[in-house]
N, C-alpha and C positions, 0 to 999 in steps of 0.2 A: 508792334503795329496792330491796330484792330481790324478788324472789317466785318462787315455787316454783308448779311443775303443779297439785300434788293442793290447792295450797290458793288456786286461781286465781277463784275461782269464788262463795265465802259474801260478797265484795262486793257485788255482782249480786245475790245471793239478798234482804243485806239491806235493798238499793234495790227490788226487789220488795215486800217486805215494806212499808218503805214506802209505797209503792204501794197494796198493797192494806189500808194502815192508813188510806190518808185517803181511798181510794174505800170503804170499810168499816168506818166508825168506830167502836169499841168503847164506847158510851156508859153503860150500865151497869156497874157494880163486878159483878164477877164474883157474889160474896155474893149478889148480886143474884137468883140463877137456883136459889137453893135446893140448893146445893152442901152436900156433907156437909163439917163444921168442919174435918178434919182436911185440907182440900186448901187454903182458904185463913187460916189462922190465925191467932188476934189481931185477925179486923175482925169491925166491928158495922154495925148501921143500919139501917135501914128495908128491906123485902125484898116484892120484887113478888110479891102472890100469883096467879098466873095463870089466867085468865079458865075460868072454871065449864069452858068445851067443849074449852077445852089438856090440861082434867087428864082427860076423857070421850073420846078419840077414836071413841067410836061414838053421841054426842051427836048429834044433829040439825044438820046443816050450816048451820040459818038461824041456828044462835048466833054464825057471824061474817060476815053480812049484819047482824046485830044491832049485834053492835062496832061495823062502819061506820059505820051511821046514827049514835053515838054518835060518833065521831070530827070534830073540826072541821078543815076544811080544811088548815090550816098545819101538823095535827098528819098526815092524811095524806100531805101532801107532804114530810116530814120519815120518814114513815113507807116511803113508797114511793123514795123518794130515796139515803135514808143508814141506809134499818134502826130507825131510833129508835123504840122501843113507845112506850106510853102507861099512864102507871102509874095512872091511875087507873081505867081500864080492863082491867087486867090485863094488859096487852100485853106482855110483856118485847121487849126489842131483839132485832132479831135480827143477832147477830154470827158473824162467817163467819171459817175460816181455813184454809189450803191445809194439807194434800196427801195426795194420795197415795201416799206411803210410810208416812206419818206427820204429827205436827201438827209445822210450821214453828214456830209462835208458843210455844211448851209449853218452858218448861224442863226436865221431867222425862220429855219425848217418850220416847217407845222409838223408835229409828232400826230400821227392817223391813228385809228383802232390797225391792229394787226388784220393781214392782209384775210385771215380766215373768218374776220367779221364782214369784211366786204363780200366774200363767199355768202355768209350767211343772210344775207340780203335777198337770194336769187335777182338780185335788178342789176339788169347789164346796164338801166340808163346812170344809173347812181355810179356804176364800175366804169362807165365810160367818164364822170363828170370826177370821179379821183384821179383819172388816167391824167386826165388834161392839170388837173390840179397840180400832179405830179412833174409832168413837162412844163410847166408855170415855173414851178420852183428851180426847178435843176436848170433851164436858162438864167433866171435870176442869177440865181450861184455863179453862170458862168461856164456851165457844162454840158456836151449835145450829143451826150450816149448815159440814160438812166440804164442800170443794172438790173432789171427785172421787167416782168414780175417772176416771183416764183411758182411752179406751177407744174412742179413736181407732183403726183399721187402716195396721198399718207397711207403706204402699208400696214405701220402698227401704229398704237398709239406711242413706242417708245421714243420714238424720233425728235429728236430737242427740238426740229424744226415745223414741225406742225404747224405753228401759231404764222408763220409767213406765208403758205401756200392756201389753194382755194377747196382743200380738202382731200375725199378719197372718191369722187365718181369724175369722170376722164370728160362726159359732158359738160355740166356742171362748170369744171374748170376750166375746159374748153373756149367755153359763151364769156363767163367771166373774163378771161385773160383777152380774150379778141378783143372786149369791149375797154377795158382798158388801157391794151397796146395801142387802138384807133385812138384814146383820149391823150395820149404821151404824145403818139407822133403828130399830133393835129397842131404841136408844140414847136414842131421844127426839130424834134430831139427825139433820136431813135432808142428805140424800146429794143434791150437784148432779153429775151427769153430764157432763163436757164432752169434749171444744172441738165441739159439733153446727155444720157436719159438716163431713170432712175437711181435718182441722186437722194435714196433715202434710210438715209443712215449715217450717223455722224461718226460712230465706232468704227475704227479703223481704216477710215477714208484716204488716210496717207501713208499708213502702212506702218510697219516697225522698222527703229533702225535694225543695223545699219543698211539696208536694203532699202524700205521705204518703198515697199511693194503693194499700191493699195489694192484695198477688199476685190473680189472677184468675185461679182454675182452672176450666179448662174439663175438666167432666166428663159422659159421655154418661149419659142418665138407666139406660140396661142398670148402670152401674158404681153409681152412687148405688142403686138399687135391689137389685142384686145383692151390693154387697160394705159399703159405708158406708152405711144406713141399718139394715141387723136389728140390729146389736147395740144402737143406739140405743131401737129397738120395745122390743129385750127387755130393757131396763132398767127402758124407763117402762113397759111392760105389764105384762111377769112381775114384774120385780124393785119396782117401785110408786115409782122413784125421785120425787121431790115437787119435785125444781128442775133442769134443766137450763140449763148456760151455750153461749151459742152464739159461734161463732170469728171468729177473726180473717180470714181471705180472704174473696174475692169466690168468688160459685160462679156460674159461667157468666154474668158481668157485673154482679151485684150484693154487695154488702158481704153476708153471711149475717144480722149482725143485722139488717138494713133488709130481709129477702128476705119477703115476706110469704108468699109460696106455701111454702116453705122451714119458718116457721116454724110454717104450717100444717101440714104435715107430722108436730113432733114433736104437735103438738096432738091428731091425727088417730091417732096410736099412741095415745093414753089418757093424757097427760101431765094432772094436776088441781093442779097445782103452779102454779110461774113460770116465767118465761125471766128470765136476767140476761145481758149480754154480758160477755166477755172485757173485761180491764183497758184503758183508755184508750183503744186505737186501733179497737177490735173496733165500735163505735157511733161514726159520724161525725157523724152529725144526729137529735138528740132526738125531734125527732117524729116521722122518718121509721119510727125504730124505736119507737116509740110506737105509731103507726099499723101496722107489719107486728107488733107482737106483742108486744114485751120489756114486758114488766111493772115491771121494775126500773130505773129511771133513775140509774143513780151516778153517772158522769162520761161525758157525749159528748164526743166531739172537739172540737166545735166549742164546750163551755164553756157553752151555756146553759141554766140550770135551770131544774127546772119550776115554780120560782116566776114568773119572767121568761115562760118558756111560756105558760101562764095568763094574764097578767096581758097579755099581746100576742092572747091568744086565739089562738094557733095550737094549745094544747088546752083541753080546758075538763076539768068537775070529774067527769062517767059517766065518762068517759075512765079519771081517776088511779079511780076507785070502780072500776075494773072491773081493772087492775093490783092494787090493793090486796085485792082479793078473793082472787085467784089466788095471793098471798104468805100472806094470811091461811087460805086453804083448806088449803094446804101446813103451816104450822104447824098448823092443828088438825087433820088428819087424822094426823102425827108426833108430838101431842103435846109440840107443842115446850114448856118450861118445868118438866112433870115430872121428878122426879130417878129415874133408876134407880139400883137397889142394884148399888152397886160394891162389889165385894170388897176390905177392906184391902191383900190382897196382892199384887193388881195388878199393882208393878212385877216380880214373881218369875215373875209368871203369863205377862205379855206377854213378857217377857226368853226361858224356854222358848216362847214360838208362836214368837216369832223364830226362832230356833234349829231348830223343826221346821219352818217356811217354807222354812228355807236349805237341810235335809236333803231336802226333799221337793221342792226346785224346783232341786239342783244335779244337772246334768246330764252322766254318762259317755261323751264322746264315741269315745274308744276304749281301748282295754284288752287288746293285743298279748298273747297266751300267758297271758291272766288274770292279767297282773301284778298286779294289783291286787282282794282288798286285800294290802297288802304284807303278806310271810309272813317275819316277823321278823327284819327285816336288820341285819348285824353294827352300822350305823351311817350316817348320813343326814345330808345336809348340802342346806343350802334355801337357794336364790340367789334375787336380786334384790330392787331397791328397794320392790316392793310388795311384797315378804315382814312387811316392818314394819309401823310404826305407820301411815304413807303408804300402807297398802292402799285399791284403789280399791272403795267403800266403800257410797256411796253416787251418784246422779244428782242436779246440780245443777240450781239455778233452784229452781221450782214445789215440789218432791218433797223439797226438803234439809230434813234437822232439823239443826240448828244446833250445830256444834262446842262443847263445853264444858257442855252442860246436864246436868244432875243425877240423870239418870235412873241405877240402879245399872251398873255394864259398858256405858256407852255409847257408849264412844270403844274401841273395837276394838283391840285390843293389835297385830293380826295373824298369819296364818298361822302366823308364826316360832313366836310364842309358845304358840300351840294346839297344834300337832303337837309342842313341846317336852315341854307339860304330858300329852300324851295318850301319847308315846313313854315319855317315865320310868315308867308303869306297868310297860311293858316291859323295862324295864332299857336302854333304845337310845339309845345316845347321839345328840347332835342337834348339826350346827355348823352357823355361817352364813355365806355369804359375799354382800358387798353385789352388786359384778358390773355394775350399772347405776347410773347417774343420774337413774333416771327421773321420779323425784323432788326430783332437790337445786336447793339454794337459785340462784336465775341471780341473776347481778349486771349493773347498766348497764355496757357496755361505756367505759373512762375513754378519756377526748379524746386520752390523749397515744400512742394508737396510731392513730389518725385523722387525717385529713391532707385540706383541700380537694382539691377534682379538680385544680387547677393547685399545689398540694403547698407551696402559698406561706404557710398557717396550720394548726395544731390546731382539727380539730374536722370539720364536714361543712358543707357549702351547704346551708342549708334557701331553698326556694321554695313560694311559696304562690299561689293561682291561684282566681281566682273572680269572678263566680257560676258554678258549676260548670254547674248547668241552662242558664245562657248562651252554653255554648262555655269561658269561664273565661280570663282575661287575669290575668299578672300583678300581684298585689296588693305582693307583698313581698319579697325578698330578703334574707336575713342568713347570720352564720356560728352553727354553734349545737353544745355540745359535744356532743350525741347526740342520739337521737332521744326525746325527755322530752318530749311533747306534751299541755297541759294547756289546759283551756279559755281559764285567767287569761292562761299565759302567752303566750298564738298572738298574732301582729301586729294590733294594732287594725282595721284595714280588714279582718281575717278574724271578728273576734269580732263583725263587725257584720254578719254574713252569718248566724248560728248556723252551720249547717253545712251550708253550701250554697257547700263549697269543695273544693278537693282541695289536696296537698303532692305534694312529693317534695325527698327529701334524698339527696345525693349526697356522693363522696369515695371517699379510698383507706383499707387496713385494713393495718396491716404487724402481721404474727401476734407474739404474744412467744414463743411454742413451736410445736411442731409435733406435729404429732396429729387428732384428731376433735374440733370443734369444735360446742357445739348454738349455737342462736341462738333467741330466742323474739319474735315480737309479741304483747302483751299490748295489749286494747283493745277497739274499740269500730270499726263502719264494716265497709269491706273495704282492705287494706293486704297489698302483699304483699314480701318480702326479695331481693333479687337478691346473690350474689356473684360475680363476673367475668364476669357477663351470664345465670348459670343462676340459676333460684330456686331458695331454698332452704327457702321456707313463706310461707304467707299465709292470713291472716283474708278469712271473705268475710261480708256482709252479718251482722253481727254487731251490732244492736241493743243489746247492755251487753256487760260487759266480760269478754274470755274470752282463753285465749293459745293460740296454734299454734306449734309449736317443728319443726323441722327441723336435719340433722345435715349439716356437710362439712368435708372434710378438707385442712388449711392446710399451710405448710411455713414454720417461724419465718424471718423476717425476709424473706420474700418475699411482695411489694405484693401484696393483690389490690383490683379494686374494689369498693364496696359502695354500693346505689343502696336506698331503701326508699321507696315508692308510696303514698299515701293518699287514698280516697276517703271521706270523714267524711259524705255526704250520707244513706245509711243507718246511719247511728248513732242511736238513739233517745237517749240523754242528752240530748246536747250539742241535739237538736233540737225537743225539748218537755219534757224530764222535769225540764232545768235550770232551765229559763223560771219552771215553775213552783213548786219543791223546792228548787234550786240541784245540783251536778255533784260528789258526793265524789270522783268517778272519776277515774284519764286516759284522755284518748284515746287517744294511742299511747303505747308504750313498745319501744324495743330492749333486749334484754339476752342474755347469752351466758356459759357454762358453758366454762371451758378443761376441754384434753384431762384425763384419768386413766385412761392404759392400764393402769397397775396393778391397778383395779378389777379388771377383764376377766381379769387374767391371774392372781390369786390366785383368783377364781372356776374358772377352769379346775382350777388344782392339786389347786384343794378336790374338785372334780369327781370329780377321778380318783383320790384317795386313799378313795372313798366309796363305798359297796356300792351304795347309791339315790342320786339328786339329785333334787329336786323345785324347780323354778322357777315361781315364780309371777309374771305378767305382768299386766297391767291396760292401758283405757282411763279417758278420762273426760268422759263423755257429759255436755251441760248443754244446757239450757232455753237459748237466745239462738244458738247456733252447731250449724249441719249440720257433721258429718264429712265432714273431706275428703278423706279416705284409708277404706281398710279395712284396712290394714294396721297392726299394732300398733304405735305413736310411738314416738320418740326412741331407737329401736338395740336394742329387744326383742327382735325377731326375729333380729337378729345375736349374741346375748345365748343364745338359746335353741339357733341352732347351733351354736355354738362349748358350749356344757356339754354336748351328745348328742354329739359328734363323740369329745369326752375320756370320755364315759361314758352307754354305749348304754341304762342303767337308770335312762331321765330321764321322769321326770312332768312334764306343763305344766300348771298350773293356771290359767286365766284367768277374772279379775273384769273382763267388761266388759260393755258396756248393749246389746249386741247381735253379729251376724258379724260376726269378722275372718280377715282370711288366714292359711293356716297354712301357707307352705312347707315347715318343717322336719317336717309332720304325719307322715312316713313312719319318721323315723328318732328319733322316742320311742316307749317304750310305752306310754303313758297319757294323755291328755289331758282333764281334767276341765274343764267351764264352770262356774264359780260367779255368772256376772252379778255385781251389785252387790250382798253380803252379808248390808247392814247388819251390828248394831251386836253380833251372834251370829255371824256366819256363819263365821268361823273356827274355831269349836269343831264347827259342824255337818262343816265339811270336815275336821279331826284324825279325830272319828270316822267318816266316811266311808272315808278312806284305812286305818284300821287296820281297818276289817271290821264295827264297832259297829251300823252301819247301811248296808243297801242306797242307793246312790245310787237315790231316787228321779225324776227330772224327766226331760222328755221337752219336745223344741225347739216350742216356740211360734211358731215364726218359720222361713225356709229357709237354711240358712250357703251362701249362694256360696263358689265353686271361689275365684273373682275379684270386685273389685271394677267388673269390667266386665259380669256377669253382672244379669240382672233391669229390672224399670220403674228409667226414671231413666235409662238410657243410651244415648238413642236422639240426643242431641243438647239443644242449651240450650235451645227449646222443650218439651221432656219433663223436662228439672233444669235447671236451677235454674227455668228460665222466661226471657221477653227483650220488650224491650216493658211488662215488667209482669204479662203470662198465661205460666201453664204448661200443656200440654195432656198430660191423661192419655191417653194412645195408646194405653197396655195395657188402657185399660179394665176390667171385672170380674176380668183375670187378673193377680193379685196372689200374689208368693209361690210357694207350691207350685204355683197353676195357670198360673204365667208359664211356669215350667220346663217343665210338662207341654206348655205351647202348642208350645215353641220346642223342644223334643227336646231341651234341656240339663240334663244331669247336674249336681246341688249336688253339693259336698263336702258336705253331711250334710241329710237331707231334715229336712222339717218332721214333726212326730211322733218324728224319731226320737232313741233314750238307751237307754244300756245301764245293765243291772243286775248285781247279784253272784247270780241267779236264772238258772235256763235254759229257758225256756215253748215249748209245741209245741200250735196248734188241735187240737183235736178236735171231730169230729160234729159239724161248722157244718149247717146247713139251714136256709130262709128262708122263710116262708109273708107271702103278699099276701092282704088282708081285703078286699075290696070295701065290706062291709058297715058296718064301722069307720071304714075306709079308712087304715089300719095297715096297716106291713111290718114283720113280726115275723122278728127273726135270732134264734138260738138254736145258742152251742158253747160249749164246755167249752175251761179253761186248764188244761193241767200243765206244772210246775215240777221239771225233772227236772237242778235244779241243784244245790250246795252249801248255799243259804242261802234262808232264806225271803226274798222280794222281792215286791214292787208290779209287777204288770202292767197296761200301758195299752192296751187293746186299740182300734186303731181302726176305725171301716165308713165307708167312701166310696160315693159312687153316682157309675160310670161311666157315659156319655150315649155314644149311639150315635160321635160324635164326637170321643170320648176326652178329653171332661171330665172332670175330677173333682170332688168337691169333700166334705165331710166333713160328714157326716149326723146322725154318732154317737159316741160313744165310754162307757169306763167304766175302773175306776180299782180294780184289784180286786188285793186279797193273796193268794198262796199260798204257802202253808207248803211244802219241802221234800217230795218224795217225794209229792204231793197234789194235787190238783185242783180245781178251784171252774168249777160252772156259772153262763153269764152268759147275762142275756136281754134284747133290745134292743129297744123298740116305737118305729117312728119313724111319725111322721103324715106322711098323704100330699103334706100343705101343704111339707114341709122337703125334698119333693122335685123339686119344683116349680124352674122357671127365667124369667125373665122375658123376656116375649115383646114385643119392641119395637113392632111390628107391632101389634099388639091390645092395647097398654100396659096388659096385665097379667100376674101370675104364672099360668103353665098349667103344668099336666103332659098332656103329651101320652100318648096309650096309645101301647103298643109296649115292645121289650125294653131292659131293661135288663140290668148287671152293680152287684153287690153284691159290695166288696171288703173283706174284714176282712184287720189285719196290721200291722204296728207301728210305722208309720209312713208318708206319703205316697208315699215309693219303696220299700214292702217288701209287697209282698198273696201274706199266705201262704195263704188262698183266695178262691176269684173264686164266687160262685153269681146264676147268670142269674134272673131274675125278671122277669115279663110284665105292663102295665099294662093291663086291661081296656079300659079307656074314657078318655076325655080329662077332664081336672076342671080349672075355673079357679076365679082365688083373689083374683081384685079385681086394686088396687095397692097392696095392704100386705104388703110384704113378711114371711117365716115370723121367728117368733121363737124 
């Protein structure tokens, strides 16, 4: 079996899916929801008309206390269990379906930029105008519960999930997520907010068998209060989100769904909705989370329903009435069942927001002598594998819309093709040269270059070992011609364990060439590659199936060894998903890509025959696996110095889900971020590069120097975790405030992006209100550049202590030669800091500093301002 990087990934996605098809059951035909004809065509049949107070949302809330009493037991517990309405009550189903970039389930999805380019926008109106795009669709489909947004805080950069949330500042995310919750529910289709709360980490989120005890992060309540709960407030306060889903970890010793203070908490922000947990593992014990709060009973861990419940009397029937309340309160204050008016042209309409998402949230990170935009070059030639159709595109898991659907342009041609179609205007010619493999097909390495460790057979020693939790003895010994590890076919005594085993396969590798060799695991677990005793990659705590690839350089016909490790005990498949579904997956796989110096070396020539070169480079961030590197995979970076070395007029363009390192950052001129594009974003970059449009976007998030920089590297207590707990050490300083703690400089701060625009403050001045209790800034932007451009002006409030943290911002155009005054009101509540001592939020009197300037490391002025008196603020955090 081959497989390929970029396409490593919609396996996993579509075992999710399952996943949330039978914890989510679609029980109504879509017809069902009062769809206009032309979305589902050709069906007939009976159509729920929806209960008098669904089509009213400003109806009297006792019309569904009303439903209830009408409701008979089997149909609430069906109700609150698996979503099932009640048609004779009007009740339509309520069906749910992921994500945040876009709908998973939809054949005719529009694939968005990742949800962290909408972030990099700062425009809550553009975030409002995806929101609604977003509830367009998922009605379309059929569906009136979208699974997001995400909008969790990126602790570190290792987090596979980065590329879906609005970053790492709690404001920021905050304003974003409101504005788009209001554009979902304006749909009729309610906006669940998740993973509540800090859901950031993909390593070990469900635990090792046979326990399946997940992570336990210890976080001090200053950091919950200060960094990971506002955004959450301001979703369900300001933005009126109707359902939140709460995560997978334990937060300081308990599961989050069974936390009852925890989920008092979102209740206490103004949450009038439900709670559901996270898929399968997020709820270990039904009542438990019953009793702290979940509403939604789909699948506990432990398997028993709340029929079974009941009927044991460990809940009784107030109980499901008081769940079923809180689901039905949510539909009728969204209106769920009403159809809103969709415009025909829909797919033209989403295809352009895409396209301005891409323009408006790709980010200039530098731009040497104003290289850009390019000033009509004789001819341009665009290297690498993600230049093509393998552009990295999109964030797997949760957020993927599904290769092949129908939506018009939604399989991204890639960069090549954009800057081709957008250069011929100009008469420019365009070549390509491929240069990397970052992309191609890897094949199983064949037996007949394999050799046991005593060189006496073809193929490698496989050994198997278990119960792992026991210490782990010898189960099994064979020879095996590679590393092809499938459920079926592992040693009987290993399949009766699930995977509560480990492996290791060993042997010699005699190369057939000589050259750079990749090597990949694909799979599931943590497994890691040795060759002559160095590793050369490895999967870690990887719950479904993902690959890590690693590169080293062989010499034909000279032996090395080769040794490959597996601990399958945190693998989700193999250890509940099969049980109950069955395993399409494998567990492991080896496979490997021989050398092709030639790539590399007709990249070069094209290089230097060409007036520009633009490379484009990529990650590929997914739902199931932490990065384990920051460094760009499989020989990009040696890809990107060797084409500036041949030609100093080299663009980088990178799609990926979040920081990576940039050694060669000094010796290009131009380096553009496009994160993950979606199914436009290559035309939004064609016209950025020729000058069409200002690169709008400004960093969401801090790029480390290093991947040694920031929370996460203080030791396996801090990342991944050991024991089972991770302890957050940094506490509230997350991000741009890590940096400020520790006096380290980013390679590029948070806020900050360049434009084709040149802005200069003027006439800041700041007045404090007592009376209001408002601090009112007031300055003016000019644009004393070539092109009109988007300026993101930002204000921080310095504390005597040289915190910072971001108070404010706006998002304002100026024209050329022009200026635009801006005026900032911030309440005295968002100034405020949480006082552990007095476990509440104060602001104390005394001085402060007010920073306006264009990013977390750039304050182009400072103005002092004096707090009268001391104000406290409870323990609810500002929103």
């Amino acid at each position: 079996m081959k497989i390929r990087w970029s396409d490593s990934f919609p396996l996993s996605c579509v075992v999710m899916m399952a996943v949330y098809c039978m914890i989510f059951p679609v029980h109504a035909d879509p017809s069902s929801k009062d769809m206009p004809a032309a979305v589902i065509p050709g069906q007939s049949g009976a159509r729920i008309v929806p209960a008098p107070c669904f089509l009213d949302p400003g109806s009297d809330a006792q019309c569904t206390v009303h439903l209830l009493k009408q409701m008979k037991l089997s149909e609430k517990i069906a109700f609150v269990q698996d979503g099932k309405g009640v048609a004779r009550l009007g009740l339509p189903d309520l069906d749910e379906d992921d994500g945040p970039n876009g709908l998973r389930g939809f054949a005719a999805a529009t694939a968005f930029p990742a949800a962290v380019a909408v972030s990099a926008s700062f425009d809550t109106a553009l975030a409002h105008e995806y929101g609604v795009a977003l509830g367009v669709e998922d009605r379309l489909a059929g569906h009136d519960v979208l699974l997001g947004p995400t909008i969790n805080i990126m602790r570190t950069w290792r987090w596979g999930r980065s590329a879906e949330t609005f970053g790492e500042d709690p404001l920021l995310t905050g304003r974003i997520a409101r504005a788009e919750i209001d554009g979902i529910q304006s749909q009729h289709v309610i906006a669940m907010v998740k993973h509540f709360v800090a859901n950031d980490q993909e390593a070990y989120r469900f635990g090792d068998a046979p326990n399946d005890r997940n992570i336990d992060e210890i976080i001090d309540e200053a950091a919950l209060q200060g960094l990971y709960y506002p955004a959450f407030r301001a979703a369900v306060e300001n933005g009126g989100a109707a359902a939140v889903m709460c995560s997978y970890p334990r937060i300081n010793g308990q599961n989050a769904c069974e936390n009852k203070d925890l989920l008092a908490r979102i209740r206490a922000f103004g949450l009038e909705g439900y709670i559901e947990p996270d898929a399968v593992f997020a709820l270990h014990d039904g009542v438990r989370g019953a009793q702290a709060g979940i509403d939604r009973l789909s699948m506990p861990l432990d398997h028993v329903g709340l029929s079974r419940l009941l009927a044991r009397r460990r809940l009784n029937e107030t109980q499901v009435d008081h769940m079923a309340l809180h689901m039905l309160g949510a539909m009728h204050r969204i209106a769920v069942g009403q159809s809103p008016v969709i415009a025909t042209d829909w797919p033209e309409r989403h295809e352009a927001l895409a396209r301005a998402i891409a323009a408006e949230g790709t980010v200039l990170l530098r731009n040497r002598r104003n290289f850009l935009p390019l000033a009509r070059p004789r001819n341009i030639v665009v290297i690498g594998d993600s230049a093509g159709p393998h552009v990295s595109w999109q964030e797997r898991g949760s957020p993927y819309v599904a290769d092949g659907n129908t939506h018009p342009g939604a399989m991204d041609a890639g960069p090549l093709a954009a800057i081709r179609r957008r250069a011929a205007r100009s008469g420019i010619p365009v070549m390509y040269a491929q240069g990397d493999e970052a992309n191609h097909d890897l094949d199983p390495i064949p037996s007949s270059v394999l050799r046991t460790p005593d060189n006496a057979k073809e193929g490698l020693r496989a050994r198997y070992f278990g119960p792992a939790s026991a210490g782990g003895r010898l189960l099994a010994s064979r020879i095996e011609n590679g590393v092809e590890l499938t459920e079926a076919g592992a040693p009987a005594p290993v399949r009766a364990l699930k995977n509560d085993y480990t492996a290791i396969w060993d042997g010699v590798l005699r190369p057939p060439v000589s050259g750079t060799y990749r090597f990949a695991l694909s799979g599931e677990g943590t497994a890691r590659l040795l060759v002559d005793g160095h590793e050369v990659t490895h999967v870690f705590s990887a719950d479904f199936s993902t690959i890590e690839s690693g590169e080293v350089t062989l010499t034909q016909g000279k032996p090395v060894s080769l040794r490959v490790e597996f601990d399958a005990r945190d693998a989700f498949l193999p250890a509940t998903f099969t049980r109950m579904f069955g395993n399409p997956d494998p567990l492991l796989h080896l496979h490997w890509h021989l050398p092709e110096p030639e790539l590399l070396a007709q990249a070069i020539e094209a290089a230097r025959k060409a007036d520009v070169a633009i490379v484009v480079a990529g990650d590929w961030e997914t739902e199931v696996a932490d990065r384990l590197s920051m460094r760009l995979p499989v020989g990009q970076d040696a890809l990107i110095d060797a084409i500036s070395a041949a030609n100093p007029r080299t663009v980088v363009v990178l799609n990926t889900g979040g920081p990576v390192e940039m050694p060669w950052r000094d010796r290009v001129r131009a380096i553009v971020e496009g994160w993950y594009p979606g199914q436009a974003g290559s035309d939004a970059l064609a016209a950025m590069l020729f000058g069409d449009v200002s690169p709008g976007g400004r960093l969401p998030l801090t790029f480390p120097v290093s991947g040694h920089d920031g929370p996460g590297n203080q030791g396996e207590m801090d990342y991944p975790g050991k024991d089972g707990r991770v302890v957050f050490t940094e506490g509230a300083n997350v991000g741009y405030r890590w940096f400020a703690e520790h006096g380290v400089r980013p390679l590029y701060p948070f806020g900050y992006g360049l434009t084709y625009g040149h802005f200069t403050l003027r006439h800041a001045h700041a007045a404090v209100d007592p009376t209001s209790r408002m601090l009112s800034v007031h300055f003016s932007i000019h644009n004393s550049g070539h092109r009109d451009a988007d300026a993101v002006p930002q204000l921080y409030l310095i504390r005597g202590d040289d915190r910072r943290a971001l108070i404010d911002y706006a998002r304002v155009r100026v024209p050329v030669g022009r200026k635009r005054a801006v005026d900032l009101r911030v309440p005295f509540s968002h100034l405020a800091a949480w006082d552990t001592g007095a476990r509440q939020w104060t602001l104390p009197a005394g001085k402060y500093t007010i920073a306006i300037g264009w990013s977390a490391g750039h304050d182009e002025v400072t103005i002092p301002v004096r707090i009268g008196e001391t104000s406290a603020y409870g323990d609810m955090p500002p929103s």
